[in-house]
N, C-alpha and C positions, 0 to 999 in steps of 0.2 A: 895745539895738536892733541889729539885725543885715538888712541891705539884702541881696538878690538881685537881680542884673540878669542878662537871659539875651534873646537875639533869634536870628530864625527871618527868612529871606528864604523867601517862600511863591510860588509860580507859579501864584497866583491875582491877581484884583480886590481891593480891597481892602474892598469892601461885600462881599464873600464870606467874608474871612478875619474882619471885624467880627461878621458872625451867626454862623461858628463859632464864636466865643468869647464873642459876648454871650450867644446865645438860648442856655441853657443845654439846651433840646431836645437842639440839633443839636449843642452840645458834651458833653454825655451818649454820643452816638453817632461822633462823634470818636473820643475815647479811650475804647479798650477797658475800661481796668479800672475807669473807673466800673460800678458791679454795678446802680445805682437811684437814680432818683432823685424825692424828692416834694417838691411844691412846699406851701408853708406859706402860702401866698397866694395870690388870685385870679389878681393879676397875675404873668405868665409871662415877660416880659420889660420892662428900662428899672427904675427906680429905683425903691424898695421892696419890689421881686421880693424874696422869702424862698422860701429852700428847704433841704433836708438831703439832704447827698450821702452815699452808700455806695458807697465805694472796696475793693479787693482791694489790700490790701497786705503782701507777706510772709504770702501764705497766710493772709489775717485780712481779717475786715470791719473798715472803721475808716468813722464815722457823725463827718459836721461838717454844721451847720448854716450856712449863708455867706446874705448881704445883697447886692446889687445896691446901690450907696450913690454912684455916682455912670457916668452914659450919655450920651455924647455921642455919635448914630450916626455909622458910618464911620470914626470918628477913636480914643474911649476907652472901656472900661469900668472899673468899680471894685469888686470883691469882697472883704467885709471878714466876717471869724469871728472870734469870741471862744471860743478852746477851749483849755482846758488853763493857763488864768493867763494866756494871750498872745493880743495880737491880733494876727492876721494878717492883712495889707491889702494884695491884689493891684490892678497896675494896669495892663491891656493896653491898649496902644498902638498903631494902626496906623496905614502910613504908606505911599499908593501910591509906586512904583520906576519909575524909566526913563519907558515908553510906558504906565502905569498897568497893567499885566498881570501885575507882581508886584507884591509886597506886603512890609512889613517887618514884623516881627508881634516887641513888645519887649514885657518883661515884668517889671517893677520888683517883689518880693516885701518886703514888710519883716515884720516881727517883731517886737512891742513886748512884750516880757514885763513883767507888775505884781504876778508872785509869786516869792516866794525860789526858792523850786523850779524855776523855770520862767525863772528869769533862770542860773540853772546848767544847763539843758538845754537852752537853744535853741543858745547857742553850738556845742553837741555837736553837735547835730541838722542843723546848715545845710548838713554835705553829702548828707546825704537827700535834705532840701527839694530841692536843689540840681538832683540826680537826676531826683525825680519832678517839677520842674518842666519840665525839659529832655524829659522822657518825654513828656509833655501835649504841647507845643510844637511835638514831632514825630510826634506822632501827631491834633496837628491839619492837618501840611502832608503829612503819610500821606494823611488821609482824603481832603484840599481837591484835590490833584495825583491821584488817581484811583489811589494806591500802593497805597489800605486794603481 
């Protein structure tokens, strides 16, 4: 298993920087190089949400499927995909700042691989993740601060 932690001070509310990250809508339109995104479910936001995302990465579509698996408004969400032998199980965190007009926006990534293959790759892999985690991150406090 291999943990990522990564935080973001946003110059937002913090029920602002929660819907950018929960309601996959407006985190679709956050970050650029999501390309599309369809939902697998009725429901569009909060716990059981399914949907498949289509990311540009390195000049390539790359297509994951992720779950809403646990939503506490305001405070947490939990995005969890099973792709490639590993599950990856995000969990954003927010947390208002000061005078509540920023926001602390943390983002814990784990990694649990249950294939040979895939227990030899993630190790390699976590400074990608790393990357486009940190990508996302900032290009939600892009959007949220009026940068985007």
């Amino acid at each position: 298993m291999t943990k990522t932690r990564k935080s973001r001070t946003i110059d937002a509310p913090a029920e602002a920087v929660f819907d950018a990250v929960a309601d996959i809508s407006n985190f679709s339109k956050a970050v650029p190089h999501i390309a599309r995104v369809e939902f697998l479910t009725e429901r569009r936001v909060g716990v059981g949400t399914r949907f498949r995302e289509t990311r540009l990465m390195r000049g390539r579509e790359a297509t994951t499927e992720l779950e809403v698996t646990e939503y506490v408004k305001n405070e947490r969400v939990r995005l969890v995909s099973d792709a490639g032998g590993t599950v990856w199980d995000s969990l954003f965190t927010v947390t208002p700042e000061g005078d509540g007009r920023s926001t602390r926006l943390d983002l814990v990534m784990e990694a649990r691989p249950y294939r040979l293959l895939a227990r030899l790759q993630v190790p390699l892999m976590k400074g990608v993740v790393a990357k486009a985690v940190v990508a996302d991150m900032d290009a939600v406090k892009a959007w949220l601060e009026g940068g985007d």
